[in-house]
C-alpha positions as CSV (number, residue, x, y, z in Angstrom):
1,X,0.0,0.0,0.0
2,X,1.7,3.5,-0.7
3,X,1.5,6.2,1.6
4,X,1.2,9.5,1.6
5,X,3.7,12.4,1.2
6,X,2.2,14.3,4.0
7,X,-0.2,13.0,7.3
8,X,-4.4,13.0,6.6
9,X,-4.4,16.3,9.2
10,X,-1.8,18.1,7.5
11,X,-3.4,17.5,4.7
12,X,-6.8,18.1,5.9
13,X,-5.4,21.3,7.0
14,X,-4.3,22.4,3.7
15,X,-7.2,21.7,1.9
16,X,-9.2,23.9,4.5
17,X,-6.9,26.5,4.2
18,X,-7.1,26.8,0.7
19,X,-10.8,26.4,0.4
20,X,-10.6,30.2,2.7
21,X,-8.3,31.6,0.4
22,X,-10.5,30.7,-2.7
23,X,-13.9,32.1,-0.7
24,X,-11.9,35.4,0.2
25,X,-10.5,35.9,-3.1
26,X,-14.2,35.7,-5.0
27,X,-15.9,37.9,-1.9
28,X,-12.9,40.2,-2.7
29,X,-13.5,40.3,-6.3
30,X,-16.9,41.3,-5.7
31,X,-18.3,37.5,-6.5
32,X,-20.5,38.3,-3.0
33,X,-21.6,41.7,-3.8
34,X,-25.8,42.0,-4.0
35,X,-27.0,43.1,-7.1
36,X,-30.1,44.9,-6.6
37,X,-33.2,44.1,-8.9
38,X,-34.8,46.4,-11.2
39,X,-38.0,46.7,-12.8
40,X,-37.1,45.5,-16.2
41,X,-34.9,42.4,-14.9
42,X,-38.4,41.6,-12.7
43,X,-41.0,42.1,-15.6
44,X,-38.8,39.9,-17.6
45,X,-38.4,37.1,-15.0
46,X,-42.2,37.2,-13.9
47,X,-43.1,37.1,-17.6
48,X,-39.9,34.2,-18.3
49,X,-41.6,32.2,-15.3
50,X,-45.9,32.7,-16.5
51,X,-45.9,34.3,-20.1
52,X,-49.8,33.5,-19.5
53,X,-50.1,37.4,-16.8
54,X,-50.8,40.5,-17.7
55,X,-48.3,42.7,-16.0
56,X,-49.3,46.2,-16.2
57,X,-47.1,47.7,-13.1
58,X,-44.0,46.7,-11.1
59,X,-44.3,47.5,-7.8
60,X,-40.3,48.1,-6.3
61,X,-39.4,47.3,-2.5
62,X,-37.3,50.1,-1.5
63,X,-34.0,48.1,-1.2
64,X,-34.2,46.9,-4.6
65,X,-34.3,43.2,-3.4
66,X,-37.7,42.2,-4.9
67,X,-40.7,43.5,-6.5
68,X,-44.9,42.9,-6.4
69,X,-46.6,43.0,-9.8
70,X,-50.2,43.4,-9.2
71,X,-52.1,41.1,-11.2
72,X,-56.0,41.3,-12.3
73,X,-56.2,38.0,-9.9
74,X,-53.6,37.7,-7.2
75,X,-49.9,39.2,-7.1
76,X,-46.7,38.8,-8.7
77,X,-43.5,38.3,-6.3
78,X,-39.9,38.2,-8.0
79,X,-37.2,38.5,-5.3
80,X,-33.5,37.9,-5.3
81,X,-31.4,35.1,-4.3
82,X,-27.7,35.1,-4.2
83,X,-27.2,35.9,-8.3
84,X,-30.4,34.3,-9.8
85,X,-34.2,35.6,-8.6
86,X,-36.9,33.6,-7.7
87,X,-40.7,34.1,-9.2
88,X,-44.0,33.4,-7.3
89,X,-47.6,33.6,-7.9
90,X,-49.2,34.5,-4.6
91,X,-52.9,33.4,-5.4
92,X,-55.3,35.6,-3.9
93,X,-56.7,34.4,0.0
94,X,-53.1,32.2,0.0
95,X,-50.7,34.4,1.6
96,X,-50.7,36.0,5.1
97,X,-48.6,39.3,5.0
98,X,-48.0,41.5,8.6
99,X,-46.9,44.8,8.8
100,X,-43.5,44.4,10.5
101,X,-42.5,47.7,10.7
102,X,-43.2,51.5,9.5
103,X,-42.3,50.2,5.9
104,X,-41.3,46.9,6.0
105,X,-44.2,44.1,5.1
106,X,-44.1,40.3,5.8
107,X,-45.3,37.9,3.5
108,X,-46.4,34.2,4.9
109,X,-46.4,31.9,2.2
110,X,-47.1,28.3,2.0
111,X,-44.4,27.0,0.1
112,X,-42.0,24.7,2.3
113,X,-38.9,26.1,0.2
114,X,-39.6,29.9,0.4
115,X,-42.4,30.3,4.1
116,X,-41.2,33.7,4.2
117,X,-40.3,37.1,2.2
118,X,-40.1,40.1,4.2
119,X,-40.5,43.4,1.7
120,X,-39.0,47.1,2.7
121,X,-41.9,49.4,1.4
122,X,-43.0,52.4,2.0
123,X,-46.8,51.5,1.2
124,X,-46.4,48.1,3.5
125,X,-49.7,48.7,5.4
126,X,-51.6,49.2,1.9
127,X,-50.2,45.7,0.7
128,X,-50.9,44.0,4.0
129,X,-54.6,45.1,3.6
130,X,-54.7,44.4,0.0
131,X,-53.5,40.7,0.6
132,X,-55.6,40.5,3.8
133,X,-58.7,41.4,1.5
134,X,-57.6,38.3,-0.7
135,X,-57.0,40.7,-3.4
């Protein structure tokens, strides 16, 4: 049987070592940097994800980090995650929202992979009644 050049923990050590280097060099190169979303990358994706909506507005949170497209039935969310964005149809009487703050609104969803978006708006009490109306 051969063995090896250096001992497992050395080389264990190494290889964590150089997995740190490799995640500091891409968060230094700006590989960790949020993008924020825009109107036209969100009506794209909504539309990419259900050609079959309307889309008439594009409701922006104020961070830039996701958007509500108000639908004839129901709502548009696109939000970001890490580089790519994520699209859901919130069905009207579905989701829960809360006010969480003076502009920031909490959407409840019941999706196992996504329970929970919270949204920095300035109009967070209007959503939260819209969605509580089943709108």
């Amino acid at each position: 049987m051969p063995t090896l050049p250096l001992p497992p923990d050395a080389m264990a050590s190494m290889l964590g070592v150089g997995l740190l280097l490799l995640f500091a060099a891409v968060h230094l190169l700006g590989g960790s940097a949020r993008r924020p979303l825009d109107a036209a990358e969100a009506r794209a994706a909504y539309r990419l994800a259900h050609p079959e909506d309307d889309v008439q507005d594009v409701v922006m949170a104020d961070d830039g980090a996701a958007a509500l497209l108000p639908l004839a039935a129901g709502c548009g969310l696109v939000f970001r995650l890490g580089r790519g964005t994520v699209v859901r149809r919130l069905e009207p009487g579905v989701v829960r929202a809360q006010v969480a703050g003076p502009a920031r609104l909490r959407l409840l969803l019941p999706d196992p992979s996504c329970p929970r978006v919270e949204l920095h708006l300035a109009s967070a009490a209007a959503w939260a009644t819209r969605f509580s109306a089943g709108a």
